[in-house]
C-alpha positions, 0 to 999 in steps of 0.5 A, a space after each residue: 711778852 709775846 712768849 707769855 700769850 703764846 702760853 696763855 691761848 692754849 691754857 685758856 682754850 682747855 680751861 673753856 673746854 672744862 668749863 663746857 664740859 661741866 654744865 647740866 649732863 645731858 641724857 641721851 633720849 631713845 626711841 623706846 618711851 621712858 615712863 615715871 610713877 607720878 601719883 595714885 588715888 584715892 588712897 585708900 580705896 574702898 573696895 567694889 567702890 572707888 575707880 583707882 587713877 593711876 597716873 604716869 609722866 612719859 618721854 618719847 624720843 621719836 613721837 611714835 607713842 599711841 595707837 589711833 587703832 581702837 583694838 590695839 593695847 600699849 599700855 600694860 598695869 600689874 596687880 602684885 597681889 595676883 598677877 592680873 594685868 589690865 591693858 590700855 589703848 594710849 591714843 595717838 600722841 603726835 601725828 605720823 612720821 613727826 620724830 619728835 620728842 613729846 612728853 606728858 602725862 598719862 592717867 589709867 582709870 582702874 575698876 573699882 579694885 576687890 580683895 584677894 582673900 575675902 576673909 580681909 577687911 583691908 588689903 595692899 597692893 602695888 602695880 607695875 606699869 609699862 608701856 609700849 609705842 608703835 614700833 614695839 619699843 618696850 618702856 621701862 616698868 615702873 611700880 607704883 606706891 602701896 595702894 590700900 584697899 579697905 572694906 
């Protein structure tokens, strides 16, 4: 019988090892924001009218994302139509020096959006976002859906 457990242990320790191995993937958080589309609205807009509210959910590995300088820009939206970027200041989110990781939302108001081409009654575009913390760590970009802009 003792021949039979000392054989038993062994397998029991692996399979517990598997067992642990197979539980929710855990991803690693960097110090460079990670960013995800979340919405846009109104949709569709009209033109020289409605503010357009773009509105993103970010991870931060370290807790330096923001700015509390009234000057410094970190957030960056591209209009596919033209290529015009507006920037942003994202406020201050965790104090200095926390290393923490913080998560949320973010919502950009654009200026009511005109048209490219003034023959059109109705255009798309879409915009690229990105955003950058206090050490200069680049986010991943994001697009978001199609906005539709009508006359």
């Amino acid at each position: 019988m003792k021949a039979v457990s000392n054989l038993f242990i062994p397998w029991l320790a692996l399979l517990a090892l598997l067992l642990n191995g197979c539980g929710k993937e855990q991803t690693a958080i960097g110090d460079a924001p990670n960013i995800e589309f979340v919405s846009i609205s109104p949709n569709p807009a009209i033109k020289y009218q409605d503010e357009v509210a773009v509105t993103i959910k970010y991870t931060d590995g370290n807790g330096d994302l923001g700015e509390n300088t009234p000057d410094m820009k970190n957030a960056f939206i591209t209009d596919s139509r033209n290529n015009v970027t507006y920037q942003f200041r994202i406020p201050q989110q965790a104090p200095d020096d926390a290393n923490i990781i913080i998560t949320g939302q973010l919502t950009f108001l654009l200026a009511p959006q005109g048209f490219v081409d003034d023959n059109n009654t109705s255009e798309t575009t879409k915009y690229t976002i990105h955003i950058v913390d206090r050490a200069g760590n680049e986010s991943n970009t994001v697009e978001t859906s199609t906005l539709t802009i009508n006359k």
